[in-house]
Every structure is written in C-alpha cells, then in structure tokens.
N, CA, C and O atoms as a CHARMM CRD file, in Angstrom:
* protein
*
  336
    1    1 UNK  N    -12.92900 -72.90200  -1.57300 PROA 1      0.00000
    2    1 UNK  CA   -12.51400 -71.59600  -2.03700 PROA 1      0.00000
    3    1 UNK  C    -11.99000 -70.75000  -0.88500 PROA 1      0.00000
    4    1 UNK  O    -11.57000 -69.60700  -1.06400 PROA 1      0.00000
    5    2 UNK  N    -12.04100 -71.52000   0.64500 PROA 2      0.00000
    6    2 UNK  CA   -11.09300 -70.55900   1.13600 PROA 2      0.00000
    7    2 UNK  C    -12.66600 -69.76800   1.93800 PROA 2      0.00000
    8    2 UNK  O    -12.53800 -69.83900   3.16000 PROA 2      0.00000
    9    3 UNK  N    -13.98200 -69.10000   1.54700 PROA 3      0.00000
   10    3 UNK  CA   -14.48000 -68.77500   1.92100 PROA 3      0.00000
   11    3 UNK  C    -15.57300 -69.12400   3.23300 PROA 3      0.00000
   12    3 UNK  O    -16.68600 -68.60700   3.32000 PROA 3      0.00000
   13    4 UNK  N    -15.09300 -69.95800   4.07300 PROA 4      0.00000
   14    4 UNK  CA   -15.68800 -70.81200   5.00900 PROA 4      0.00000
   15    4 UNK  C    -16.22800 -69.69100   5.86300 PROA 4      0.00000
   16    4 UNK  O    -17.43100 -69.67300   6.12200 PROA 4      0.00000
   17    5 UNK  N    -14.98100 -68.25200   6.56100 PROA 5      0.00000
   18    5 UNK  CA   -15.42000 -67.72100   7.26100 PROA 5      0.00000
   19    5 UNK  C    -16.60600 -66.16100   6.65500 PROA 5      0.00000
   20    5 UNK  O    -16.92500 -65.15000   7.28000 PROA 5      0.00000
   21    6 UNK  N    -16.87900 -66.49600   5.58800 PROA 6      0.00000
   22    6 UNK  CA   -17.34200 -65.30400   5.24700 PROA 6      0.00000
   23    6 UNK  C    -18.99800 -65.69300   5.50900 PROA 6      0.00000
   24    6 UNK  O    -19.43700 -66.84000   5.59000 PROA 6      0.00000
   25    7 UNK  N    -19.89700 -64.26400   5.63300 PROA 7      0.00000
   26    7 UNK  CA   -21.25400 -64.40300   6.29300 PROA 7      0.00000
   27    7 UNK  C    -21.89900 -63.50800   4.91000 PROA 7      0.00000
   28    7 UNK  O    -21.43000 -62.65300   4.15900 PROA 7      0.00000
   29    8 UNK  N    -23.32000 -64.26000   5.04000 PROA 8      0.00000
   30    8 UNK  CA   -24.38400 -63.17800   4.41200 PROA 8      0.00000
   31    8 UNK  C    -23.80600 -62.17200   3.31600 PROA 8      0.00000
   32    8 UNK  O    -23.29000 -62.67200   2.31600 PROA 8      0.00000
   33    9 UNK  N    -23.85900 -60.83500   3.43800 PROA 9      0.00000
   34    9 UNK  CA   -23.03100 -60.02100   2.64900 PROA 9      0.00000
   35    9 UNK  C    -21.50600 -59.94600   2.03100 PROA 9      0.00000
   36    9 UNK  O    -21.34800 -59.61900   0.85500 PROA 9      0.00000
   37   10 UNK  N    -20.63600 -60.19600   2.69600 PROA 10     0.00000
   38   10 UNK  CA   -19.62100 -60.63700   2.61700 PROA 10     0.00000
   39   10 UNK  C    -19.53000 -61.86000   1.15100 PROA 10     0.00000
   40   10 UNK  O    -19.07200 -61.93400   0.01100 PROA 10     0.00000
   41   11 UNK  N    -20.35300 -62.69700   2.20100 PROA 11     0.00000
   42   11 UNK  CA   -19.82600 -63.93800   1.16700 PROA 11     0.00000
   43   11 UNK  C    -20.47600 -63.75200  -0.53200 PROA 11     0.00000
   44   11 UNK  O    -19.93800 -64.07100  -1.59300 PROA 11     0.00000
   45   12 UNK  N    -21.99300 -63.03300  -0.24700 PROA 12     0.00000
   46   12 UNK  CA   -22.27800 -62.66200  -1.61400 PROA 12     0.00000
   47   12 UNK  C    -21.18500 -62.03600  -2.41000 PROA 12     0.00000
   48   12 UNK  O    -20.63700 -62.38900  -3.45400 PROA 12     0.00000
   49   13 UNK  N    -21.03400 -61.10000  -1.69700 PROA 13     0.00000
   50   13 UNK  CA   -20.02900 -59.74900  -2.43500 PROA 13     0.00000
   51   13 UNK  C    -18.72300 -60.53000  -3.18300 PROA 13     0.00000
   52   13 UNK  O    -18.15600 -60.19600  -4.22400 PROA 13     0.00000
   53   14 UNK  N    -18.42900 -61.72900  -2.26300 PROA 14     0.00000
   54   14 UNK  CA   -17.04700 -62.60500  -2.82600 PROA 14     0.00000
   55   14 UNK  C    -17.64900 -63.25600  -3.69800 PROA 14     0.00000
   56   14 UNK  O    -17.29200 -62.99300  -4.84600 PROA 14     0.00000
   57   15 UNK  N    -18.80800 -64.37500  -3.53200 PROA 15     0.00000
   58   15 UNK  CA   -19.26400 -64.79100  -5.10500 PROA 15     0.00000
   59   15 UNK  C    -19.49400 -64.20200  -6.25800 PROA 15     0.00000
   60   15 UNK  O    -19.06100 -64.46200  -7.38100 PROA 15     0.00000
   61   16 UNK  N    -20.52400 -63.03500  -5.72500 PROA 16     0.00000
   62   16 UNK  CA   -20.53300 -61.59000  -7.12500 PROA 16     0.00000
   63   16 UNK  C    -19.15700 -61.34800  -7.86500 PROA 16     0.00000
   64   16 UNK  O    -19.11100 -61.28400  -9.09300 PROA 16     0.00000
   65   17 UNK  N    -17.91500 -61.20100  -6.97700 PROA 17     0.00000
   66   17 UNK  CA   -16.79700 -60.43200  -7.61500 PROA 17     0.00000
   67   17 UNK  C    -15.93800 -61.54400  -8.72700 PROA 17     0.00000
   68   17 UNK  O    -15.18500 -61.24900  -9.65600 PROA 17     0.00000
   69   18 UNK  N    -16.41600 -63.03900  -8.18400 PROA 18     0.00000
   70   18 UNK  CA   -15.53500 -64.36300  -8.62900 PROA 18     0.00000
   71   18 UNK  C    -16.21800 -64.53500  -9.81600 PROA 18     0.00000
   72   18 UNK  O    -15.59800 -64.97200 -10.78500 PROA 18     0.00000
   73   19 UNK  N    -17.83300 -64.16500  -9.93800 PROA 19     0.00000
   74   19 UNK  CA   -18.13900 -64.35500 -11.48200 PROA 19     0.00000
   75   19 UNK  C    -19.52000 -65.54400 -11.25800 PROA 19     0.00000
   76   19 UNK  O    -20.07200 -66.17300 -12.16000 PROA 19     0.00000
   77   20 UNK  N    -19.77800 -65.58300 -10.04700 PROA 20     0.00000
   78   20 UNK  CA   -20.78500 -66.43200 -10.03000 PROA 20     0.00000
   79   20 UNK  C    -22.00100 -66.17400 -10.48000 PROA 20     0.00000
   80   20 UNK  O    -22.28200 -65.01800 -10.16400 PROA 20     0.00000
   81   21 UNK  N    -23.13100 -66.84100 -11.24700 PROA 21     0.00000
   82   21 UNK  CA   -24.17600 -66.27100 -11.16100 PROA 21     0.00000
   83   21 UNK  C    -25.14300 -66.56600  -9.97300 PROA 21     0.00000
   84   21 UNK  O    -25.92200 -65.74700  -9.48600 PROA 21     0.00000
   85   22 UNK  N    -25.02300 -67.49800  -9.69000 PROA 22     0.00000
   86   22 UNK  CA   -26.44700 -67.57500  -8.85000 PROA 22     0.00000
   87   22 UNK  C    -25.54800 -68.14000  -7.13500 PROA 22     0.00000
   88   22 UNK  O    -24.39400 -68.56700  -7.13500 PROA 22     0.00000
   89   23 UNK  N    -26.20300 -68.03200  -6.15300 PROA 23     0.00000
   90   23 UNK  CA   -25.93700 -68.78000  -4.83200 PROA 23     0.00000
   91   23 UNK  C    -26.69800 -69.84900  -4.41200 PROA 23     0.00000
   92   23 UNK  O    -27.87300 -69.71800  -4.06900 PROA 23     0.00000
   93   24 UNK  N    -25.97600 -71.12700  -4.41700 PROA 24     0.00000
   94   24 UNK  CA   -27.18700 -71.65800  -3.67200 PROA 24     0.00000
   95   24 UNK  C    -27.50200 -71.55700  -2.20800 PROA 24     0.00000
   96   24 UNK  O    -26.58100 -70.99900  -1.61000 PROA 24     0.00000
   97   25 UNK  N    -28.49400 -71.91100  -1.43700 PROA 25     0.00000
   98   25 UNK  CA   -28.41600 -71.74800   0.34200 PROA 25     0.00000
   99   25 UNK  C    -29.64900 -72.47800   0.70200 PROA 25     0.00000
  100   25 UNK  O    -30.65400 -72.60700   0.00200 PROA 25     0.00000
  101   26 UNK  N    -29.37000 -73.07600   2.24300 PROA 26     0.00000
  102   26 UNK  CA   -30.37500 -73.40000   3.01600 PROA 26     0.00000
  103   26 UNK  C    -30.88500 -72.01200   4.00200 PROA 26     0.00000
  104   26 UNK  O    -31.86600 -72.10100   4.74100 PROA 26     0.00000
  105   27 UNK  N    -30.57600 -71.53500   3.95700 PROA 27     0.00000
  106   27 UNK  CA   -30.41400 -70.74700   5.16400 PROA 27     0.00000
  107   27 UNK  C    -31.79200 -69.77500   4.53400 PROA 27     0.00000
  108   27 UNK  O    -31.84100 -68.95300   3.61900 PROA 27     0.00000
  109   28 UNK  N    -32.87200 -70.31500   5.51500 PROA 28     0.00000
  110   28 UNK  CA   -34.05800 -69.45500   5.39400 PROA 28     0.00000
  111   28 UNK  C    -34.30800 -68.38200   5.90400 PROA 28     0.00000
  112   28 UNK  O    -35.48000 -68.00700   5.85800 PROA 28     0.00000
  113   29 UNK  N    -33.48600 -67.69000   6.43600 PROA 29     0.00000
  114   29 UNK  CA   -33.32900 -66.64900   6.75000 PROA 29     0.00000
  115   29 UNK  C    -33.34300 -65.32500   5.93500 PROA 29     0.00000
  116   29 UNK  O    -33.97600 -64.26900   5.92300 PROA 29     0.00000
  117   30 UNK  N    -32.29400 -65.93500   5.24200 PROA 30     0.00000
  118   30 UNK  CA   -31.63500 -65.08800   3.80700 PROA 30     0.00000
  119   30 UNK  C    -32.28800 -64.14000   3.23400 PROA 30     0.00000
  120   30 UNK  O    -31.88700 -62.98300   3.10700 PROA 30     0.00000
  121   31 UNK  N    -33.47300 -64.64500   2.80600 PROA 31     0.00000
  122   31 UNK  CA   -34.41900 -63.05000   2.56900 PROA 31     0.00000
  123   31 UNK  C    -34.90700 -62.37500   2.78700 PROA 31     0.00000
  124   31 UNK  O    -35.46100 -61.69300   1.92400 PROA 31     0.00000
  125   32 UNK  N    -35.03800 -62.08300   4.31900 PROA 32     0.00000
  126   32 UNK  CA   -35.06700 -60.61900   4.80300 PROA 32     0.00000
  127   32 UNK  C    -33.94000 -60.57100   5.33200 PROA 32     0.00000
  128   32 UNK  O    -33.79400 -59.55100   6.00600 PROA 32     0.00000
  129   33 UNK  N    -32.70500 -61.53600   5.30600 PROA 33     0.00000
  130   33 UNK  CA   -31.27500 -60.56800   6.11800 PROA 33     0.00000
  131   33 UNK  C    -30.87400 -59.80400   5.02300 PROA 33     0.00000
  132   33 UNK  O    -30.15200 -58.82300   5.20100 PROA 33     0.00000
  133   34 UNK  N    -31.32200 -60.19300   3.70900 PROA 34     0.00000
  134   34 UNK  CA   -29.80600 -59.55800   2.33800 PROA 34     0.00000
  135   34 UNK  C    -31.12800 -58.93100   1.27600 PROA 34     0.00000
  136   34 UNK  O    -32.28100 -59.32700   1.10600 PROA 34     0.00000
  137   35 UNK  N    -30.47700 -57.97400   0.78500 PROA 35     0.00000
  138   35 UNK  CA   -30.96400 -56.81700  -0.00900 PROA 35     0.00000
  139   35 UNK  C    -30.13000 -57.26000  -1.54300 PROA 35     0.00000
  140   35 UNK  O    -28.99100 -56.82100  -1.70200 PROA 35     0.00000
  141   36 UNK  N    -30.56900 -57.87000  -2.30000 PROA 36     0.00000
  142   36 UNK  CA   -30.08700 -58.65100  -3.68200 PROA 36     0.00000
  143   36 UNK  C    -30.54000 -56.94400  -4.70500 PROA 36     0.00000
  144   36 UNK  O    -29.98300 -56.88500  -5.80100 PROA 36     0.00000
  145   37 UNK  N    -30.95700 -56.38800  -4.53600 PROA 37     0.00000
  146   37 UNK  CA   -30.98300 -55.11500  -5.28600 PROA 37     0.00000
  147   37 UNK  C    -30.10600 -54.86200  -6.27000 PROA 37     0.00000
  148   37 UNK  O    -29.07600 -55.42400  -5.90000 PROA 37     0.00000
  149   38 UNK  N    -29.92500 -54.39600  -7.21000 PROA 38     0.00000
  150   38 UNK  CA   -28.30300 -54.00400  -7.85600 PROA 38     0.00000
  151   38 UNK  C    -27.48900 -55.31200  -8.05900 PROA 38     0.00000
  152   38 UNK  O    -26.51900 -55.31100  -8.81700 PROA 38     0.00000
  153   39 UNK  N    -27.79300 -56.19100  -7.52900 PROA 39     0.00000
  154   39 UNK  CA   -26.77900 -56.95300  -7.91400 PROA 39     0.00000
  155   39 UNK  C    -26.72500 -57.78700  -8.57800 PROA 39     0.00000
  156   39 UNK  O    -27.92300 -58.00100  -8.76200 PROA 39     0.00000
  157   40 UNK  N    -25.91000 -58.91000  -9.46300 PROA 40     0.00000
  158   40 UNK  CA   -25.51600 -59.47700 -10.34200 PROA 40     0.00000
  159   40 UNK  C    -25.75100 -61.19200  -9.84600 PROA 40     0.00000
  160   40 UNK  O    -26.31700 -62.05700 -10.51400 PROA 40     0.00000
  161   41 UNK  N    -25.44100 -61.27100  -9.16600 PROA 41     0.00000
  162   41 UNK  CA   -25.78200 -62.82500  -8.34100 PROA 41     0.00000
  163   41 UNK  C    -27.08400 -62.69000  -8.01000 PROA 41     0.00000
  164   41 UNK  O    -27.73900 -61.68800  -7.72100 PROA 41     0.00000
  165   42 UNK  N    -27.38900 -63.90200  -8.09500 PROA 42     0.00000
  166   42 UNK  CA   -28.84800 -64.52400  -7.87900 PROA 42     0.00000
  167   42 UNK  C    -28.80700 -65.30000  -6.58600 PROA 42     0.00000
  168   42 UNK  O    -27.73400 -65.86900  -6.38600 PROA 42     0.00000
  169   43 UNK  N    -29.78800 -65.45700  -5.61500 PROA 43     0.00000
  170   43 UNK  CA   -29.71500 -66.82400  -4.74300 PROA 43     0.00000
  171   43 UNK  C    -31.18200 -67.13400  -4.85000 PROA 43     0.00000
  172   43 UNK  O    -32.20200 -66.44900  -4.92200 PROA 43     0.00000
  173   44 UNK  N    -30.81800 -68.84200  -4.83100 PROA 44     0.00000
  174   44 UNK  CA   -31.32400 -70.03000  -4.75400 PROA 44     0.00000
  175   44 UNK  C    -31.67200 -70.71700  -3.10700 PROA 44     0.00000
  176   44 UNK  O    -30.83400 -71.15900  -2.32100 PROA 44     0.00000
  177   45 UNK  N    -32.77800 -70.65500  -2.96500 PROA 45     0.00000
  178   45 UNK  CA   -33.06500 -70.65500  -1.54700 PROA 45     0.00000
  179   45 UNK  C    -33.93100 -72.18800  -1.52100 PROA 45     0.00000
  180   45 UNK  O    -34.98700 -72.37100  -2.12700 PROA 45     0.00000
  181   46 UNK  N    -33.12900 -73.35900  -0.56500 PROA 46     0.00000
  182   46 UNK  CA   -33.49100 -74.59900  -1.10800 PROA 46     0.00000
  183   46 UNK  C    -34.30500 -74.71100   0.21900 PROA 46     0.00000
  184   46 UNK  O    -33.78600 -74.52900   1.32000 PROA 46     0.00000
  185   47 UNK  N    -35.26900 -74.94000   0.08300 PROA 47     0.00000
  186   47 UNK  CA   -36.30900 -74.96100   1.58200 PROA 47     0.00000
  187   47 UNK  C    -37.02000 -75.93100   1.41600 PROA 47     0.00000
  188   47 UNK  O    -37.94200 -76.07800   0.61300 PROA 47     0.00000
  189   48 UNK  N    -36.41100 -76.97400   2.54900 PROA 48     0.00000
  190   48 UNK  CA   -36.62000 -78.12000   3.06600 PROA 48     0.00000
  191   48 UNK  C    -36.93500 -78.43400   4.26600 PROA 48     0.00000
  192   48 UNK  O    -36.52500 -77.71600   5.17800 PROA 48     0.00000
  193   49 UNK  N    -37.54300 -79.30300   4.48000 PROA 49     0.00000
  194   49 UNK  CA   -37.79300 -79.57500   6.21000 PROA 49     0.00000
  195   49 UNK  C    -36.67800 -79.29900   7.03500 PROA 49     0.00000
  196   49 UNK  O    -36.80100 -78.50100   7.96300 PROA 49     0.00000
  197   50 UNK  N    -35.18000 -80.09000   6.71500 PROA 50     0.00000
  198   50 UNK  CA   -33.96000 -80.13600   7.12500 PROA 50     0.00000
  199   50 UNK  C    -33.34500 -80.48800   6.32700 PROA 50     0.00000
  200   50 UNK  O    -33.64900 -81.32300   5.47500 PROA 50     0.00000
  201   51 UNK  N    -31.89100 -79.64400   6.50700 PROA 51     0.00000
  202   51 UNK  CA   -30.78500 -79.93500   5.64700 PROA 51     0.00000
  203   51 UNK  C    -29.97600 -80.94600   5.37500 PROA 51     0.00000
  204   51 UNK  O    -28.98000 -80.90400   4.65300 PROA 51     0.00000
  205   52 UNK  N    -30.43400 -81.92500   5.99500 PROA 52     0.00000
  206   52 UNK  CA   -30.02800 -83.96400   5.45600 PROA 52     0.00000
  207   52 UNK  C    -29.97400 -84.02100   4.13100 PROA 52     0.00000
  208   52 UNK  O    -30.47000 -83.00100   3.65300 PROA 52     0.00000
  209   53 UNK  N    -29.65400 -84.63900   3.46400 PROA 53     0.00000
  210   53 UNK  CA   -29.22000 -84.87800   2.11400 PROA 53     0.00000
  211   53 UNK  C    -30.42200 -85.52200   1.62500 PROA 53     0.00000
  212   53 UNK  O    -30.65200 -85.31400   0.43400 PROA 53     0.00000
  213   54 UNK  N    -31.47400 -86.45600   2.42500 PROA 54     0.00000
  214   54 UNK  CA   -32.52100 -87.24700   1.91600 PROA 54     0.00000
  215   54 UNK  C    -33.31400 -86.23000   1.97000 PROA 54     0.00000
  216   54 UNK  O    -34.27700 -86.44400   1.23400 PROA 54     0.00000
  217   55 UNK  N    -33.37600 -85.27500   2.45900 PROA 55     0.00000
  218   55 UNK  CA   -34.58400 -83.92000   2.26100 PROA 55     0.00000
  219   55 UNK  C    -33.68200 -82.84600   1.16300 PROA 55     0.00000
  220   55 UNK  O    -34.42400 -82.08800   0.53700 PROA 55     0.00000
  221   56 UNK  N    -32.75000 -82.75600   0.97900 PROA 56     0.00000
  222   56 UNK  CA   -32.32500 -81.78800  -0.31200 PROA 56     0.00000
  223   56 UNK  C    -32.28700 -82.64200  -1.54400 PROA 56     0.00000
  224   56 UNK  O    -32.75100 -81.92700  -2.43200 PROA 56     0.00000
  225   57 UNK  N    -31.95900 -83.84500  -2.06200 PROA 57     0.00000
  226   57 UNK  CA   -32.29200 -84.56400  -3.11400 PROA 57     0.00000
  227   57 UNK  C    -33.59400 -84.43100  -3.60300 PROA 57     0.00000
  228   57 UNK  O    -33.42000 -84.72600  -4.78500 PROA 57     0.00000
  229   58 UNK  N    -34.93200 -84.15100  -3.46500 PROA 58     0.00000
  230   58 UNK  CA   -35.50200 -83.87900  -3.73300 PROA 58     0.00000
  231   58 UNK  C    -36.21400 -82.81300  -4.51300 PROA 58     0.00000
  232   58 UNK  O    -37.12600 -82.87200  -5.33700 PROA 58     0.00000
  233   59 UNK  N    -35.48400 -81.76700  -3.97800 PROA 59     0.00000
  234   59 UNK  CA   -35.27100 -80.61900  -4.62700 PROA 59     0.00000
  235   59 UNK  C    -34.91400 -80.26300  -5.57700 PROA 59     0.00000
  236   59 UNK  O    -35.36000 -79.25000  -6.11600 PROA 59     0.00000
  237   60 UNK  N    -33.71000 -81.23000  -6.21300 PROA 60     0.00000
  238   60 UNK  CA   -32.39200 -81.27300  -7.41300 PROA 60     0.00000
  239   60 UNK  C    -33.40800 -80.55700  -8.55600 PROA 60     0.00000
  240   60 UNK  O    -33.39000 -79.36300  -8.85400 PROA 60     0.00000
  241   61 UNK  N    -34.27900 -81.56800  -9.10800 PROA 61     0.00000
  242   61 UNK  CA   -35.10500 -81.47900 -10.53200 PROA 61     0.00000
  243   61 UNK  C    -35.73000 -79.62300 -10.36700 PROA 61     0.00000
  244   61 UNK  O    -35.51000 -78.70500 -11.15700 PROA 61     0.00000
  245   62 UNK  N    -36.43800 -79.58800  -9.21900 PROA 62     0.00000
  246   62 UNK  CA   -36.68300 -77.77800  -9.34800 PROA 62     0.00000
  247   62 UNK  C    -35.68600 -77.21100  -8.91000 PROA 62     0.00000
  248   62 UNK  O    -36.09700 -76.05600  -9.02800 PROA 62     0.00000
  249   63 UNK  N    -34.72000 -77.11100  -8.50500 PROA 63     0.00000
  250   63 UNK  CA   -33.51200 -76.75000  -8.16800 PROA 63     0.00000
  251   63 UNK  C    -32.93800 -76.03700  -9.82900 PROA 63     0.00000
  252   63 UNK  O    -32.75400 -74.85900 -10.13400 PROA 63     0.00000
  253   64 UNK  N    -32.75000 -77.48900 -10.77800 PROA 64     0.00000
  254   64 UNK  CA   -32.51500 -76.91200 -11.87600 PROA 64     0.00000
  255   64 UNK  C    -33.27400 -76.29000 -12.71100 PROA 64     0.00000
  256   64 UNK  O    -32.85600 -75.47200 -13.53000 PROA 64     0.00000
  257   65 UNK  N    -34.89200 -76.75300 -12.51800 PROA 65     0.00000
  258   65 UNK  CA   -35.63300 -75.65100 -13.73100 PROA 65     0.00000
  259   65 UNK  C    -35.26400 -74.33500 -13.35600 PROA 65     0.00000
  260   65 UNK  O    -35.04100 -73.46300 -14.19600 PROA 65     0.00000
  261   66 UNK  N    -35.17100 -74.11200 -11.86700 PROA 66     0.00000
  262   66 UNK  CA   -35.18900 -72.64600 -11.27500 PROA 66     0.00000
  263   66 UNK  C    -33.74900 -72.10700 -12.11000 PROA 66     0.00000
  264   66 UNK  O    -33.61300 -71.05800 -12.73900 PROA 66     0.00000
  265   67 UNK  N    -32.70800 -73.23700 -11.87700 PROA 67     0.00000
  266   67 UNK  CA   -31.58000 -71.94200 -12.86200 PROA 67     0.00000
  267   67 UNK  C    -31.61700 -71.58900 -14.22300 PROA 67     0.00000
  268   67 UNK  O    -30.70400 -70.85100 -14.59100 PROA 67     0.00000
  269   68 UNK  N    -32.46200 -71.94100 -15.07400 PROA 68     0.00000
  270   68 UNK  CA   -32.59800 -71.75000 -16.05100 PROA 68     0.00000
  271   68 UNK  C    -33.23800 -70.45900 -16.36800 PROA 68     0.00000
  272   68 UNK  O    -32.91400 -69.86400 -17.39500 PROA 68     0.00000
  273   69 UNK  N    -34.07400 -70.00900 -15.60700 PROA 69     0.00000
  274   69 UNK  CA   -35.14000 -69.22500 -15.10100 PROA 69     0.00000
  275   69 UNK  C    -34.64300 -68.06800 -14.94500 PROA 69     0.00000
  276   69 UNK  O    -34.97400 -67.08300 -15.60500 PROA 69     0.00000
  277   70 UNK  N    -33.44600 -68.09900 -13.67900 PROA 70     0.00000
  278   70 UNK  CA   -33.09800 -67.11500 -13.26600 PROA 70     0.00000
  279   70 UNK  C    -32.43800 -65.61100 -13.30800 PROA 70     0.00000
  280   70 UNK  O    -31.26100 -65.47200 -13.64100 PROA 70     0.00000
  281   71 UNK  N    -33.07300 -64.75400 -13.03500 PROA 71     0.00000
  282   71 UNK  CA   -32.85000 -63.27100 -13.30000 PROA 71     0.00000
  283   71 UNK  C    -31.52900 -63.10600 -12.50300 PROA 71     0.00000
  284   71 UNK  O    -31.07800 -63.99600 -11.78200 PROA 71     0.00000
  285   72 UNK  N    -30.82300 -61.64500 -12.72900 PROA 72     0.00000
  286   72 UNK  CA   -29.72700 -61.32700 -11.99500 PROA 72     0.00000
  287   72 UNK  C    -30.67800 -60.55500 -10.90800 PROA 72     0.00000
  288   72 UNK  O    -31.61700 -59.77600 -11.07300 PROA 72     0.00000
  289   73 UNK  N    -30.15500 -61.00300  -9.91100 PROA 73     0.00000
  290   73 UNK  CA   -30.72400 -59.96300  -8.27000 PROA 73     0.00000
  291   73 UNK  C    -31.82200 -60.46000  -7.42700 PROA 73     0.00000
  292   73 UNK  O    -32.43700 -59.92300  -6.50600 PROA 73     0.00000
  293   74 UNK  N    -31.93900 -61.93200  -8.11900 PROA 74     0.00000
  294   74 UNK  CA   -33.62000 -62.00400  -7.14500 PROA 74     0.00000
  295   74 UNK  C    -33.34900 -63.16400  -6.59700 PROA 74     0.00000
  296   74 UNK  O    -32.26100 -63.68800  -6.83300 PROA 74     0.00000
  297   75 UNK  N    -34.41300 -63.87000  -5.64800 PROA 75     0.00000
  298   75 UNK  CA   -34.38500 -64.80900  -4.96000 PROA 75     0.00000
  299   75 UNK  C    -35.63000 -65.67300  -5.13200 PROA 75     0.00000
  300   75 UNK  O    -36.82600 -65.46900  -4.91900 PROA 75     0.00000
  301   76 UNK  N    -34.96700 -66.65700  -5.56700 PROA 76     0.00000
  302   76 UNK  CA   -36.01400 -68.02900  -5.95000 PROA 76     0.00000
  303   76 UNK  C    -36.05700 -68.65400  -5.26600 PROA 76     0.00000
  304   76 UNK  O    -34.90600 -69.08500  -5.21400 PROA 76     0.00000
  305   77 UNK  N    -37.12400 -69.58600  -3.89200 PROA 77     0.00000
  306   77 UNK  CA   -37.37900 -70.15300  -3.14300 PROA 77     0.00000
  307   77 UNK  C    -37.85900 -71.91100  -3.70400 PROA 77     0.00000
  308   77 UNK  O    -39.05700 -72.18300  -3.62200 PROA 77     0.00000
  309   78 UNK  N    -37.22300 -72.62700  -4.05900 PROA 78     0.00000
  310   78 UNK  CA   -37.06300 -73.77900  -4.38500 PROA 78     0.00000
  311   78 UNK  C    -38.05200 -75.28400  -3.23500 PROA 78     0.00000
  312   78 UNK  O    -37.41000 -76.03300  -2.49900 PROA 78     0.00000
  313   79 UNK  N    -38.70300 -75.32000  -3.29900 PROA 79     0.00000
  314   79 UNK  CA   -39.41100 -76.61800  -2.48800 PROA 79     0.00000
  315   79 UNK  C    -40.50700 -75.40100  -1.24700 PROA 79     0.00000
  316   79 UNK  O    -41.05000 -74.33700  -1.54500 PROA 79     0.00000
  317   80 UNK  N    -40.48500 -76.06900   0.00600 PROA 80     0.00000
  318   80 UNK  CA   -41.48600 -75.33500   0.51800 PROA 80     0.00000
  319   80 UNK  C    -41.24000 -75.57900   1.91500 PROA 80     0.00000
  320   80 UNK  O    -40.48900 -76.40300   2.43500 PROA 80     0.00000
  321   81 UNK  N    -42.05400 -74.66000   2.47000 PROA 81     0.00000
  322   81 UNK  CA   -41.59900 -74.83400   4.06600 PROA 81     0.00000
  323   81 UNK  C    -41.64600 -76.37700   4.73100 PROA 81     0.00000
  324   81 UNK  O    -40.93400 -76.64800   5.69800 PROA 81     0.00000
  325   82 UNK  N    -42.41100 -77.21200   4.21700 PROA 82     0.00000
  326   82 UNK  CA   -42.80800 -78.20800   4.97800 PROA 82     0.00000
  327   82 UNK  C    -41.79600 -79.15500   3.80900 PROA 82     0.00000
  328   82 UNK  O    -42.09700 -80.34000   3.95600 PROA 82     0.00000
  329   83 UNK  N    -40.90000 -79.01800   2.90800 PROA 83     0.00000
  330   83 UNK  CA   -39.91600 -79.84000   2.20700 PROA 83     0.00000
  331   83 UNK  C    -41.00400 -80.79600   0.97500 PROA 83     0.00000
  332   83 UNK  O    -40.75100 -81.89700   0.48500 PROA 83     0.00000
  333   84 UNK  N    -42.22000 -79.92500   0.73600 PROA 84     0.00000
  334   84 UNK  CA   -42.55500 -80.82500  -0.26200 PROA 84     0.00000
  335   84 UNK  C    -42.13300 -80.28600  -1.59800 PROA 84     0.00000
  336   84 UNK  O    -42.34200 -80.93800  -2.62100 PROA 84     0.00000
C-alpha cells in the first residue's frame, strides 16, 4: 500500500482513513506509544518470543477468536510475553 515509511500514529491515522478495522503488529511497544481513544481502528498486538514465522503461527487460532471479539479503539494482546 505504499505505506512502508509511515510510523505509529501516522500509519494508524492512514489505516483508520482507508477503512480498516483492526491493525495487526508485533511491535510491543505499541501500547504505551499510541492513545487508540476515539478511534475507529482496533490493534492486534501479536506477542511472541520473536517475530520468526515459527513463533507467529501459533498465534493464528487466537489471533482470529480475538477479531471476532473486537471493539473499535482498544488493544488486544494476542499470545504472551514468553510466546506461549
């Protein structure tokens, strides 16, 4: 989509405006950098040991109950610090 260089706020604000509902992300950071308040997009916070593909596959099955779930504005933390 062109959005490679966009960060944190930014890039929400471009998914919000495109019609997305939810974000997904590794980036554990995310919830105390971004203030989801007011807004319409959701993020999906996939927390895994590391971001390898054999540690995010795991995740998939709660990955999806979580979107089913999901409210506009909040942040759902998907697996756990230690990737179980």
């Amino acid at each position: 989509m062109g959005w490679a260089e966009l960060k944190n706020g930014k890039l929400l604000d471009a998914a919000q405006a495109a019609g997305f509902d939810a974000l997904i992300t590794v980036d554990k950071g995310f919830a105390t950098q971004q203030n989801l308040a007011g807004r319409t997009i959701s993020v999906l916070l996939l927390d895994s040991r590391d971001t390898d593909l054999d540690s995010l596959l795991p995740l998939v099955p709660a990955l999806g109950a979580a979107i089913v779930d999901l409210m506009p504005g909040t942040l759902v933390r998907v697996g756990s610090e230690k990737g179980e």
